[in-house]
C-alpha positions as CSV (number, residue, x, y, z in Angstrom):
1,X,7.0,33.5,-0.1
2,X,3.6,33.9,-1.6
3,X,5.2,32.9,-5.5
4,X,6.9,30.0,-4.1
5,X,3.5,29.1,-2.5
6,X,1.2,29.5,-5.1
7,X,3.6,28.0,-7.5
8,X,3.8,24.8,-5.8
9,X,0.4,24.7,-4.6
10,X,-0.4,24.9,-8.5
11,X,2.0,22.5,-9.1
12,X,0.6,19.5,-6.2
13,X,-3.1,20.2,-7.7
14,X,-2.0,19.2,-11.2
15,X,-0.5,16.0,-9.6
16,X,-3.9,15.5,-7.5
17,X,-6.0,15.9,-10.2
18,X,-4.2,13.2,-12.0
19,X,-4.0,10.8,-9.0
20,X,-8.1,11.4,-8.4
21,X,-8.6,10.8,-12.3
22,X,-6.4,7.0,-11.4
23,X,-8.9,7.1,-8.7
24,X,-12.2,7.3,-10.4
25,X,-10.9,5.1,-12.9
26,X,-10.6,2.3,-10.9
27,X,-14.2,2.6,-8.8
28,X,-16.1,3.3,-12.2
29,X,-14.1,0.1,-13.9
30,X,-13.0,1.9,-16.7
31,X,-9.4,0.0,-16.7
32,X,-9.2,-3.4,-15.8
33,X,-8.2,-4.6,-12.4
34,X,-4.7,-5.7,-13.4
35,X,-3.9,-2.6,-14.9
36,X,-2.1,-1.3,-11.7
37,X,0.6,-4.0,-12.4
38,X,1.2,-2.7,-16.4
39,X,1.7,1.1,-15.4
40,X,3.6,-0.1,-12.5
41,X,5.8,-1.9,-15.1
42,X,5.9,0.6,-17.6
43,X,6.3,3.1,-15.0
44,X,9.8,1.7,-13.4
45,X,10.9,0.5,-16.6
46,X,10.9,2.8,-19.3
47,X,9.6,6.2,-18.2
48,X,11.2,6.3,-15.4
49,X,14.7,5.1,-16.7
50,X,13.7,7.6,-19.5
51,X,13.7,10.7,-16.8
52,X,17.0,9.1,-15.1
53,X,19.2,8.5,-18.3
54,X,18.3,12.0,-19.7
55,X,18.9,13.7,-16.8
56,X,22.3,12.3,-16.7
57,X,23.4,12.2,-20.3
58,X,22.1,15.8,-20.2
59,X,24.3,17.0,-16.9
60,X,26.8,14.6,-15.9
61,X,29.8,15.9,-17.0
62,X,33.3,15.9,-15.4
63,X,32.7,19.4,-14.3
64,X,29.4,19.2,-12.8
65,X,30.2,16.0,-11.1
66,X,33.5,17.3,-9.4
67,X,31.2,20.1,-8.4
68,X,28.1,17.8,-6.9
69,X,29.7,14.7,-5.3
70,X,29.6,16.9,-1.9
71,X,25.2,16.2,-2.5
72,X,25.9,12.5,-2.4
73,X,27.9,13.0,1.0
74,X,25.2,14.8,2.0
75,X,22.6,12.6,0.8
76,X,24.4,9.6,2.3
77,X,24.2,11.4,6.1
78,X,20.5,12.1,6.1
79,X,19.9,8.3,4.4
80,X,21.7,7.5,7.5
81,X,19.9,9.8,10.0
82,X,16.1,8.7,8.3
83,X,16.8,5.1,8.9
84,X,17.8,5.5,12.5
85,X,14.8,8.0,13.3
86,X,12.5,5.5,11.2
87,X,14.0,2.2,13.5
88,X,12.9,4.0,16.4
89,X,9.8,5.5,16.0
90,X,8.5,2.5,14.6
91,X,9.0,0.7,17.8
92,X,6.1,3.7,19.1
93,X,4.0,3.0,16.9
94,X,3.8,-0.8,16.2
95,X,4.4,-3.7,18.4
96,X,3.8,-6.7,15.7
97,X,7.4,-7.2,13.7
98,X,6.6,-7.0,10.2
99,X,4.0,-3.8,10.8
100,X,7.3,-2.2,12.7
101,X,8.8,-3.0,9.1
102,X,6.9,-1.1,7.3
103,X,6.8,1.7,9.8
104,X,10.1,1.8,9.7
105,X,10.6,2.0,5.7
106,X,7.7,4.9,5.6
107,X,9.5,7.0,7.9
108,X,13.2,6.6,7.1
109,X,12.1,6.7,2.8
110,X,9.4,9.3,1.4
111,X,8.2,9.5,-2.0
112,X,11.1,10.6,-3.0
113,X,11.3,8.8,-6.6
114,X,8.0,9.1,-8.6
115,X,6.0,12.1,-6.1
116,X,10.1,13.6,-5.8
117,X,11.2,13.7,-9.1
118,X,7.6,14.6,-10.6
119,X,7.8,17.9,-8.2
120,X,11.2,18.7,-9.2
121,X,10.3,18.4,-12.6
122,X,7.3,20.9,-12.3
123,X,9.3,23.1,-10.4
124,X,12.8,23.5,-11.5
125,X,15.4,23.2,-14.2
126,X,17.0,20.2,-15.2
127,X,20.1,21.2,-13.7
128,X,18.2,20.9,-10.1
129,X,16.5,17.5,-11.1
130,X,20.6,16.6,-11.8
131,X,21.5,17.8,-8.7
132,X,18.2,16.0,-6.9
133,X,19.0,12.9,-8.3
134,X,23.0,12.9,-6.8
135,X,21.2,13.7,-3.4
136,X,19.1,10.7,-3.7
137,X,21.4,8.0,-5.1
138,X,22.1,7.0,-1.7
139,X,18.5,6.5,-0.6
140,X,18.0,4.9,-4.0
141,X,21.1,2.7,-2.9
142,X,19.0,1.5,0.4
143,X,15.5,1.2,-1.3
144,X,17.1,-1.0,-4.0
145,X,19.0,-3.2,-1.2
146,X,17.6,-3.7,2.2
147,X,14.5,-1.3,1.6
148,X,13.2,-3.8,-0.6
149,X,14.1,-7.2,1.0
150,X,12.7,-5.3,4.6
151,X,9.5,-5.3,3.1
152,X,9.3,-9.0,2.5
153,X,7.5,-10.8,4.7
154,X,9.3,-12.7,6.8
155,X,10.8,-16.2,5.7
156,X,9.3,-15.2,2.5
157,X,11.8,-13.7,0.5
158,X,15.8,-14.7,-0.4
159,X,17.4,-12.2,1.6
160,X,19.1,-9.4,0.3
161,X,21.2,-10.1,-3.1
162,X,23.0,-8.5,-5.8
163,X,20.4,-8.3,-7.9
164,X,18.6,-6.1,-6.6
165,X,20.8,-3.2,-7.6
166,X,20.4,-4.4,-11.4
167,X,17.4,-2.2,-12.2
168,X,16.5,-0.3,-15.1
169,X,16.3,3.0,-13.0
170,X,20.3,2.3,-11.7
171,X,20.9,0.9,-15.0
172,X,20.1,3.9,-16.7
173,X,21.2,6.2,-14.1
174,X,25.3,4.0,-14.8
175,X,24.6,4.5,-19.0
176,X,23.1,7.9,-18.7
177,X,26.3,9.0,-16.7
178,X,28.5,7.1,-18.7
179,X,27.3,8.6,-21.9
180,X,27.8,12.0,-20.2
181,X,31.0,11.8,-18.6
182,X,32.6,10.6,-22.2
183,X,30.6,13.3,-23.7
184,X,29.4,10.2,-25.8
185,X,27.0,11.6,-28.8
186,X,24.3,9.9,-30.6
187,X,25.3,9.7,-34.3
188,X,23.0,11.6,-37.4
189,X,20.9,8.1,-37.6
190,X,20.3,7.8,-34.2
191,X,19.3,11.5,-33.5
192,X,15.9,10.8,-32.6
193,X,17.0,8.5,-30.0
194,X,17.2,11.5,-27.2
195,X,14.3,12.8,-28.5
196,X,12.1,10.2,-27.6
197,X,13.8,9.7,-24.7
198,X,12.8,13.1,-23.8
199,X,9.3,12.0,-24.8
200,X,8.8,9.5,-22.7
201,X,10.4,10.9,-19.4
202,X,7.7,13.7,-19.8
203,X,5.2,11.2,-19.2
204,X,6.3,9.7,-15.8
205,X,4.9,12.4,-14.1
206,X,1.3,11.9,-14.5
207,X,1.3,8.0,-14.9
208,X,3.0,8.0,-11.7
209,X,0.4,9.6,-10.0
210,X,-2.6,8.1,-12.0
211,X,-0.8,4.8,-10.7
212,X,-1.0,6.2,-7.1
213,X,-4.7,7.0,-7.5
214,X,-5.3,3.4,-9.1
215,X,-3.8,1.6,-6.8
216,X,-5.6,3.6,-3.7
217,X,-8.9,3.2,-5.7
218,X,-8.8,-0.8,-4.5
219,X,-9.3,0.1,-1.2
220,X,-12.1,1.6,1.1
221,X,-11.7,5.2,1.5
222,X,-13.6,4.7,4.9
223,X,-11.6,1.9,6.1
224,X,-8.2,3.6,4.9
225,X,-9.1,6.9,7.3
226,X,-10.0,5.4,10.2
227,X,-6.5,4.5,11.6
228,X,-5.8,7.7,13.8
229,X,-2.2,7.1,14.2
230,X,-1.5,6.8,10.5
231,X,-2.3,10.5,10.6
232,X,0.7,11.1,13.1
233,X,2.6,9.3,11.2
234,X,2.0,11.6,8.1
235,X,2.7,15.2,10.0
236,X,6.2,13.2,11.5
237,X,6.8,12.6,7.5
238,X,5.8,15.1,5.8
239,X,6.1,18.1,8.2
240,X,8.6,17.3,11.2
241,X,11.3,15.5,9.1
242,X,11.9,17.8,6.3
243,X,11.6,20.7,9.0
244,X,14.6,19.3,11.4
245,X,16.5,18.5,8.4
246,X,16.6,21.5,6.6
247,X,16.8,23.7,10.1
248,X,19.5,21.8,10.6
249,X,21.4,22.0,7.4
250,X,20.8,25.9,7.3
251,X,22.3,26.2,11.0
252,X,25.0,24.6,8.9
253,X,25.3,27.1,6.6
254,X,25.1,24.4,4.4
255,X,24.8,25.5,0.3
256,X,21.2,26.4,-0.2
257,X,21.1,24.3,-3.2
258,X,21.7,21.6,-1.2
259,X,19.0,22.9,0.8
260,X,16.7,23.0,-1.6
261,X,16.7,19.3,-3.2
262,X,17.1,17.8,0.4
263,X,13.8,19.2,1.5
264,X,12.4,18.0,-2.1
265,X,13.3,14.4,-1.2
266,X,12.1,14.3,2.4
267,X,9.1,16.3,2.0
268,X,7.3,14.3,0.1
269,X,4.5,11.3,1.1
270,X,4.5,8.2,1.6
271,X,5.0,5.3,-1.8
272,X,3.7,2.5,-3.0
273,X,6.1,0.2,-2.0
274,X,4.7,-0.6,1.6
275,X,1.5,-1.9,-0.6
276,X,3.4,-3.9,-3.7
277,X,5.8,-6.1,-1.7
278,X,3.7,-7.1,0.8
279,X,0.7,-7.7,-1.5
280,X,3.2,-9.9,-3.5
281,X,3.7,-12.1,-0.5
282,X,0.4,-12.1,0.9
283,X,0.6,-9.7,3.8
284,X,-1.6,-7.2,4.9
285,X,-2.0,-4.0,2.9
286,X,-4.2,-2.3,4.3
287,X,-1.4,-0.3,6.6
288,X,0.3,1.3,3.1
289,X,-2.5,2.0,1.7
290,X,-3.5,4.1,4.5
291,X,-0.2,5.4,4.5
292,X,-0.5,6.4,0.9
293,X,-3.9,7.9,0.5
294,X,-3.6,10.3,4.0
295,X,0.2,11.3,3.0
296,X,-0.8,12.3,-0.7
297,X,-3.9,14.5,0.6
298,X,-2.2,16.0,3.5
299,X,0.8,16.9,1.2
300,X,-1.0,18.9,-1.4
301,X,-1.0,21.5,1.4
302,X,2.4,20.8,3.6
303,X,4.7,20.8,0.5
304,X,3.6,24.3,-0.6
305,X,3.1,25.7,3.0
306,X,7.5,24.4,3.6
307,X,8.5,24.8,0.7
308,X,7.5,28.8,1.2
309,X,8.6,28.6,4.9
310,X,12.0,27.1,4.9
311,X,12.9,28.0,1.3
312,X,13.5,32.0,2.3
């Protein structure tokens, strides 16, 4: 219990210290303002994509996917279960529609792409990031369809379209399987292709989180704390969720691998999306930023402390 502690403790500072270093960097003006927008870009399409493809082309073989589709199943239930637990508690704790909105999207969806996949990466084998990312495809599914258009202000956006689902992260998640499932090879030439790849997947970890800090850094730190019921919020997302779920699963005697990368993807904070979508429309972001700066300090401490409670 005290390895598994110490190593993700270890882990979470190394993403804090690169979130507070975002931080600093936007209060001492060392980037320009705008900058949050290019890492965001560069971010979601190409490092990201880079991590996705690679993990696929790397792991998605016939065998290994007639051996995993039971974590998309699984996935697909607690999708399911998040949005209806998210729908209802954010009738408790907002009364205005588009604020239940964004409840609603923070509790039902955690972090579970950039903060996810960077933990998982730290943590584990690429076999486990493979098997995380066939849990999540569901929840990427929702945050790529309604997730999205939910978070559009009302009368605002164009409802919920096709579209959507042609991303570079699905894009790359279809090719990288693709690639794998044919056991598809790069040719001689093209043999530094993967490599880079490879290259560039290793740096979505930290940019991810020097985004998070960045993006946080345009906001009072005062003003962001002083909402009392934000901090509920965070211990119902980060500690009470991923607890039920994987008490549950166990009393299940459910596969503990299973186990292991479904408590990865609902045990992390709260994203950035509840800040981006409705700063694109003109709505109030003051509510996801809040959400995001208490959810990524209080998890530095509740992701070791369950990970070496419920992992045993």
């Amino acid at each position: 219990m005290l390895q598994i502690f110490s190593t993700t403790l270890n882990q979470m500072l190394i993403l804090f210290l690169f979130m507070l270093i975002g931080f600093f960097f936007n209060k001492r003006k060392l980037l320009p303002a705008n900058d949050s927008v290019v890492l965001s870009k560069l971010e979601t399409n190409l490092l990201l994509p880079c991590v996705i493809f690679n993990t696929f082309y790397e792991n998605c073989t016939v065998e290994h996917f007639k051996a995993k589709w039971t974590y998309i199943l699984y996935g697909a239930v607690i999708t399911i279960v998040s949005l209806i637990i998210g729908i209802v508690l954010a009738k408790v704790f907002a009364k205005e529609r588009y604020l239940r909105k964004i409840y609603a999207y923070s509790f039902a969806v955690a972090n579970f792409g950039f903060m996810g996949i960077a933990v998982v990466k730290g943590l584990y084998s690429s076999e486990v990031l493979f098997d995380y990312m066939m849990f999540t495809l569901p929840l990427n599914l929702y945050v790529y369809s309604y997730g999205i258009a939910s978070l559009i202000p009302q009368n605002q956006g164009k409802g919920l379209k096709l579209k959507m689902f042609i991303n570079p992260s699905f894009i790359s998640l279809v090719v990288g399987a693709v690639f794998g499932l044919l056991s598809i090879q790069f040719p001689t030439w093209l043999s530094f292709v993967p490599q880079a790849v490879t290259l560039a997947g290793n740096c979505m970890s930290p940019l991810a989180m020097l985004l998070t800090g960045f993006v946080i850094g345009d906001y009072s730190l005062k003003k962001l704390m002083r909402e009392k019921k934000i901090y509920f919020a965070s211990v119902i997302r980060l500690i009470f969720l991923p607890t039920i779920f994987v008490l549950v699963l166990k009393a299940l005697h459910t596969d503990s691998a299973i186990v292991l990368v479904a408590l990865c993807a609902t045990a992390m904070p709260l994203g950035l999306n509840t800040i981006v979508f409705p700063a694109a429309y003109g709505a109030d972001t003051t509510p996801g930023a809040s959400m995001a700066l208490i959810s990524n300090l209080m998890s530095v401490i509740t992701i070791p402390i369950l990970f070496a409670l419920l992992l045993n």
